[in-house]
Structures are given as structure tokens and as C-alpha cells.
N, C-alpha and C positions, 0 to 999 in steps of 0.2 A: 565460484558457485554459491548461492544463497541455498535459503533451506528449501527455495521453492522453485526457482525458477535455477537453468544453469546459465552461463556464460563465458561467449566463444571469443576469441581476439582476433582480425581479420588483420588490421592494421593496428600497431600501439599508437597511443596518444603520446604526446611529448610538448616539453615544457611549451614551444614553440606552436602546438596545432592540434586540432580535433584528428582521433583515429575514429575506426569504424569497426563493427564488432556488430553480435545477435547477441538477442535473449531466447534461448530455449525454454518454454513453460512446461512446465512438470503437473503429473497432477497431484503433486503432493502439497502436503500444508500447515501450516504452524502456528500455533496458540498459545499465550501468551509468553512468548519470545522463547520456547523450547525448541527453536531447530523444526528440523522435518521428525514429524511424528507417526506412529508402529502404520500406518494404513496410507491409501493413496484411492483418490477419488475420481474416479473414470468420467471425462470428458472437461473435469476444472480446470487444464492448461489450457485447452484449446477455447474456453467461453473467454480467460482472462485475456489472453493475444487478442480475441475478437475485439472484446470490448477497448481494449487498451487503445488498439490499434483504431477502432472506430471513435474514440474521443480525442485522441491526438489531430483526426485528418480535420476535427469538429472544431479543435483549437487552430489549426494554420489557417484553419476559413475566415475564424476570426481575431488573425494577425499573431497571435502568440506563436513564439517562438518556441522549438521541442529539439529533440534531438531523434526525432520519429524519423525513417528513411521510407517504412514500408514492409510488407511483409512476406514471407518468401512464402511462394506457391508450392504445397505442398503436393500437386499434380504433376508442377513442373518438374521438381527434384525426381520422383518417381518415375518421368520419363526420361531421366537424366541429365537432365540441367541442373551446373553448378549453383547451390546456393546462393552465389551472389549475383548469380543472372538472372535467378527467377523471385528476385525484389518486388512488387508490384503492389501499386491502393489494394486496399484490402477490399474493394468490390471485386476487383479482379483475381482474386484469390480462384479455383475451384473447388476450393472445400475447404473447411475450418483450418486454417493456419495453427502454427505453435510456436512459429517463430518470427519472430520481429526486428529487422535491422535495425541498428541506430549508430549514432554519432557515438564516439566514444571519450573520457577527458580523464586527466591523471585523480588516482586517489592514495596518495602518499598513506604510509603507516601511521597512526595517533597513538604515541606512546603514552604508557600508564606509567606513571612515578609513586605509587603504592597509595594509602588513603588521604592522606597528609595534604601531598602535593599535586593528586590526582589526575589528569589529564595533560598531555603537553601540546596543545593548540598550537602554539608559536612555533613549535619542532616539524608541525602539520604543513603551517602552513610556508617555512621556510624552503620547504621539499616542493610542494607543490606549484610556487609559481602564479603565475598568471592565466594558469588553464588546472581546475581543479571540481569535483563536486563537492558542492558545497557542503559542509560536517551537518546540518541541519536538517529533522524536517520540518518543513511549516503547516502548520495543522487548521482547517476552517471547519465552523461550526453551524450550523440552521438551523439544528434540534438539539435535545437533550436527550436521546432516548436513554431505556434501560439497558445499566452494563459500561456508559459513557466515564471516564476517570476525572470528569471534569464536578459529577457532582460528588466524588470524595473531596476536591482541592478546592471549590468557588462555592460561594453561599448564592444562593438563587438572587440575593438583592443587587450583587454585584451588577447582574443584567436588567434593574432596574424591574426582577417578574413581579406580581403582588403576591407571595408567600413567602415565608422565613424557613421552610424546608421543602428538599426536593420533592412533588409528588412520587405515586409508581408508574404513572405511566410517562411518555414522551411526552416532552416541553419544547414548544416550538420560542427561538429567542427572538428576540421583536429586529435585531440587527445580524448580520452573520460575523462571529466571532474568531480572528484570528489569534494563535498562538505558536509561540516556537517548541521543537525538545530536539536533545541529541538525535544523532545520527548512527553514531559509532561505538559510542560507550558502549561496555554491557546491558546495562539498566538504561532505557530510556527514561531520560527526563526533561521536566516541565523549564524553560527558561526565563527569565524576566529578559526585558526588551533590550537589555543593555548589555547581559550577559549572551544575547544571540547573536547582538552586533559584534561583540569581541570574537564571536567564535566563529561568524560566517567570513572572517578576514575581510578580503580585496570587493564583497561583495556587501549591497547594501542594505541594513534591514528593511528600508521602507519600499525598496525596490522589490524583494522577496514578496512583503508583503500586498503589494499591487498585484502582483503576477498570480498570487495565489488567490485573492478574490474574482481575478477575474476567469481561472481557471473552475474557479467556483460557480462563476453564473454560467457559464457554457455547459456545465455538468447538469445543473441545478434546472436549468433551461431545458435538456432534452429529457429529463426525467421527468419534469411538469409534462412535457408531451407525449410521454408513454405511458402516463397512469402510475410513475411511479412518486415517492416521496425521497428527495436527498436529505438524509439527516448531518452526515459529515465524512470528511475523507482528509488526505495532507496531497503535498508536494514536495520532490526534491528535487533541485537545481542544479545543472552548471554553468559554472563561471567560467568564459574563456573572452581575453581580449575585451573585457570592458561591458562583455553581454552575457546576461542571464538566458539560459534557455532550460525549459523545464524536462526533467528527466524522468529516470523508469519508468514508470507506469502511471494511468493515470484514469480517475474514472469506474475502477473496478469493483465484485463484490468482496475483494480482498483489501485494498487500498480506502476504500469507501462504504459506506453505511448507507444502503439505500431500503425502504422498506415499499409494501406496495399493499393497498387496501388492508392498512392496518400491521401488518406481518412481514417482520423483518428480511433480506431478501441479505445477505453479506455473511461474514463471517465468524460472527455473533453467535452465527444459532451454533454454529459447533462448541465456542467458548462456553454458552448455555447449556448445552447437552452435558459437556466434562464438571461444571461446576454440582450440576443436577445429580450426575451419573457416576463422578469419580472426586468425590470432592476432599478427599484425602489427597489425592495427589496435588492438587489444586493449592490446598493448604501448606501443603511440602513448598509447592512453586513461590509460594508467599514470604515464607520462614526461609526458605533459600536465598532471597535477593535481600533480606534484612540481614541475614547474617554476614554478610560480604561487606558489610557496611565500616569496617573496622578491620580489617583482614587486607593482607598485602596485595593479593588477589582480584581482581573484579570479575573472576568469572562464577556466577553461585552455582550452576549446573552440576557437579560433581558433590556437590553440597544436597542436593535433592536426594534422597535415596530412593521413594519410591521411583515409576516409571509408570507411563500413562500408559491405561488400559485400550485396548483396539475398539474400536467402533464395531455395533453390531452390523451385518450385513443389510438390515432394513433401513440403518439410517445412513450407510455409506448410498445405498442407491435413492434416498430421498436427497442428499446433499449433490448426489452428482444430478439429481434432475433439475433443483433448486439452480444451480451453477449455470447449468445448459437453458431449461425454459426463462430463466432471467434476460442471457444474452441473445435470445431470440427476440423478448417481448424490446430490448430497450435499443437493440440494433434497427428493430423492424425488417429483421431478414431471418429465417427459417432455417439454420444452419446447421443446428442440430435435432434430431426425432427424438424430443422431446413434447411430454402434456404440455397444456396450455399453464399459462404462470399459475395462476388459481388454483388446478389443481397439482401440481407441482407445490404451491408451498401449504396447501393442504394436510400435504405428506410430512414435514416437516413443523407443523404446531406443537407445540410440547404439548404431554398430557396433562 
């Protein structure tokens, strides 16, 4: 189980072959890498399955590879149909899904050898085999908005912009920007290209990164046609038998940074709300992941002593509307009764 979504094992994967397994989407949610936190947001699992599920079917159209099956109709189980017979395209669904079959592939343990000797990749991938998800994700970029990690680590000239410091507002990049970071570690981080290729094993970084641009214009593509703007999102992979195919999710306003007339539409605006709203905690989250830095340990969580405050009730029901009228406007199907996007993220502006 992740912090957000659960998951079920139908068949194991094994060194030799793809198993097959669900994602159950929860509506809980998690910011900056604390686990599931105190609240849960009515109708978020069921927008993310929509949407996941409706950009994977957007990616086999245009030949990429997923480990996407389909999504189990949530009408069907209700009338008594085994989950794995009531599979079906997500048009076929009767009512918003929460759960999305897929392929499944081995993910062996990544041991930690204390600060020194840090991570054991080699150990990873000696387990794993020739059928593994890949330790990575690979990260693409179209904008800069506000909140982005990329303008603490890159100086704007880098991407050739004409200023020497970041604006406050969103920077569109003149090329779309790939980058790698962990997967697994505690602490996500930033990779150079050499360090991704040693750590994606049997898999190849330039192949990684094809796949992830072009996951990128498909995304990129349907959001120019709904009115929205894709600022950035990642990918993550498996390798089995010599083929990449892209994994978990893909497309979402969890995974992805998408904004619409201006106004963020993803999972920013909660990050913004706690920064705004609870920024002691925020600060704790900070000082927690520096202090692990020298410590045998890599997990800083326990290191944090505050604990994040609950959302108020007016901003849990602007986020679950945010959630739902999103994946209606970028579906272009009505799936949830929800406002129209506009006013949906009306609700949601900071003051």
C-alpha cells in the first residue's frame, strides 16, 4: 500500500514474467513525502483512476507501451461480478471507477548501508532480475511554475531564459526539460545522467527518456485541447524482457502540474495551503530530512515532532471539487456533480 492509493496482488510477478494486480485509489493524500495525512478528500480517488485510466488508453493510441489493463466497473462488482471480470475501457465503466487493473513486475528490497555507503543498487538489482520497476522517476518539465524544486537547484540561464533570477510568477521553458530522481530512497533526489543510468540497471537512460517526452506530448496535447496548461509531471517504468513500459499512474492532478486560466489545478494548492496555513510544521518537514543527513537512519519522519494540522472543512470540499470538476473538464465526460472548472477553482484561490 502507498500513502494514497492501495494495492491488491491477483497473480505475483516472477523473475521470468509480468503478474497482474489493481490499484485501489483512496481519497487520501500526501504532501511533501509525509505518508497519508490527518483528512481525506471526497471524490480524489475516483477523479485520479478516471484520469489515469483515461491517459493511459490516450497513450496505447499513440503506440506507447503501459502496463494499463482497464478499469473494473464499479456497477459491475455491485451486481456481483468478480473484479477481474468486470475489467473494461474506462468509457465502459458505469460510474466513476477506483480501481484500475494492470500488469504487475518484481520490486526487490533496496537496502540502506547507513550514510557512508548509502544505498545498495547492486543488491537491488541482483534480486530483481530481468523483470523489475525501474528505482527511478523521470521527471519532465514545460513550465516553471510557483513551488517548482527546480528553481531552488537551476539558475534560470541554465535554460538559456533572459533573466539571472527566477521571476514570481510561472516561466514557460523554450524546450521541455527532462530530469531523473530516486524512486525509493527516503528523500527524493535530483540525479545527474550518469548516476540514473547506474541506478536504472538493465534499463536504458536515453530510452527512459524518449518515453517520458513522449508521454509528455500526449499529456501536453490533450490539455492544450481542454483549456488547460501542463506545466510538469514524471514517469515510472518497467523493465521486463528488454521492454520499457510505463507504469503507475500517469497524467494526474497528483502526478502532474496542470493549471487552467491562470490557476493551479494539481496538488500544489494543498502544499500552498500547509506552507500558508501551518508553516511550522512545514519547517519541522524541512529540518527533519537535513537532519538524517549524517545519522544511520534514512528515515527523518520520526525526527519531525510536530504533526500536520487537519484542513478546514471549507477547504476539504473546494479541493474535492477542484479534484472532480478538473477530471470532468479534461476527460470531457461528466462523471462527477461537480461546478464547472472555473468555478470550482474559484473556491480554491488563496486569499
Amino acid at each position: 500500500m502507498t500513502s494514497v492509493k492501495e494495492f491488491r496482488v491477483v497473480e505475483p510477478a516472477t523473475a521470468d514474467g509480468l503478474g497482474r494486480g489493481r490499484f485501489l485509489f483512496t481519497d487520501a493524500y500526501s504532501v511533501f513525502d509525509w505518508g497519508q495525512m490527518p483528512d481525506a478528500i471526497p471524490k480524489k480517488g475516483a477523479s485520479l483512476c478516471v484520469m489515469g485510466a483515461f491517459n493511459f488508453e490516450r497513450l496505447a493510441a499513440a503506440g506507447v507501451a503501459t502496463h494499463y489493463r482497464g478499469v473494473v466497473d464499479p456497477a459491475a462488482v455491485e451486481s456481483g461480478a468478480d473484479p477481474e471480470d468486470a475489467v473494461v475501457p474506462l468509457a465502459d465503466a458505469d460510474a466513476p471507477p477506483t480501481e484500475m487493473a494492470i500488469d504487475l513486475t518484481q520490486v526487490p528490497d533496496l537496502p540502506y548501508d547507513g550514510p557512508d555507503a548509502g544505498y545498495d543498487y547492486d543488491a537491488f538489482h541482483a534480486a530483481a532480475g530481468d523483470t523489475y520497476l525501474v528505482p527511478l522517476e523521470v521527471v519532465f518539465r514545460n513550465t516553471v511554475p510557483v513551488g517548482s524544486s527546480l528553481r531552488r537547484r537551476r539558475d534560470p540561464s541554465a535554460f538559456d531564459l533572459p533573466f539571472d533570477e527566477w521571476p514570481a510568477g510561472s516561466v514557460d521553458l523554450p524546450e521541455p526539460v527532462v530530469e531523473f530522481s530516486t524512486k525509493y530512497e527516503q528523500q527524493d533526489r535530483y540525479l545527474s545522467r550518469e548516476e540514473a543510468d547506474r541506478i536504472a540497471g538493465r534499463a536504458d537512460v536515453d530510452a527512459l527518456e524518449t518515453l517520458a517526452r513522449e508521454v509528455n506530448r500526449v499529456v501536453t496535447d490533450r490539455a492544450e485541447e481542454t483549456g488547460f496548461t501542463h506545466a510538469d509531471g514524471k514517469i515510472e517504468c518497467l523493465y521486463a524482457g528488454g521492454e520499457l513500459q510505463v507504469a503507475d499512474v500517469v497524467g494526474t492532478f497528483d502526478e502532474n502540474r496542470f493549471a487552467y486560466d491562470g490557476q493551479q489545478v494539481s496538488k500544489e494548492v494543498i502544499r500552498q495551503w500547509y506552507k500558508r496555513n501551518d508553516p511550522e510544521w512545514v519547517a519541522a518537514v524541512r529540518d527533519a530530512k537535513t537532519a538524517v543527513a549524517d545519522r544511520d537512519t534514512a528515515d527523518w519522519r520520526p525526527l519531525c515532532e510536530p504533526a500536520p494540522t487537519t484542513l478546514p472543512a471549507d477547504v476539504l470540499a473546494a479541493a474535492s471539487a477542484m479534484y472532480a470538476a478538473g477530471a470532468n473538464a479534461y476527460t470531457g465526460t461528466e462523471w462527477f456533480d461537480a461546478p464547472p472548472i472555473d468555478e470550482a477553482l474559484a473556491a480554491v484561490e488563496p486569499p
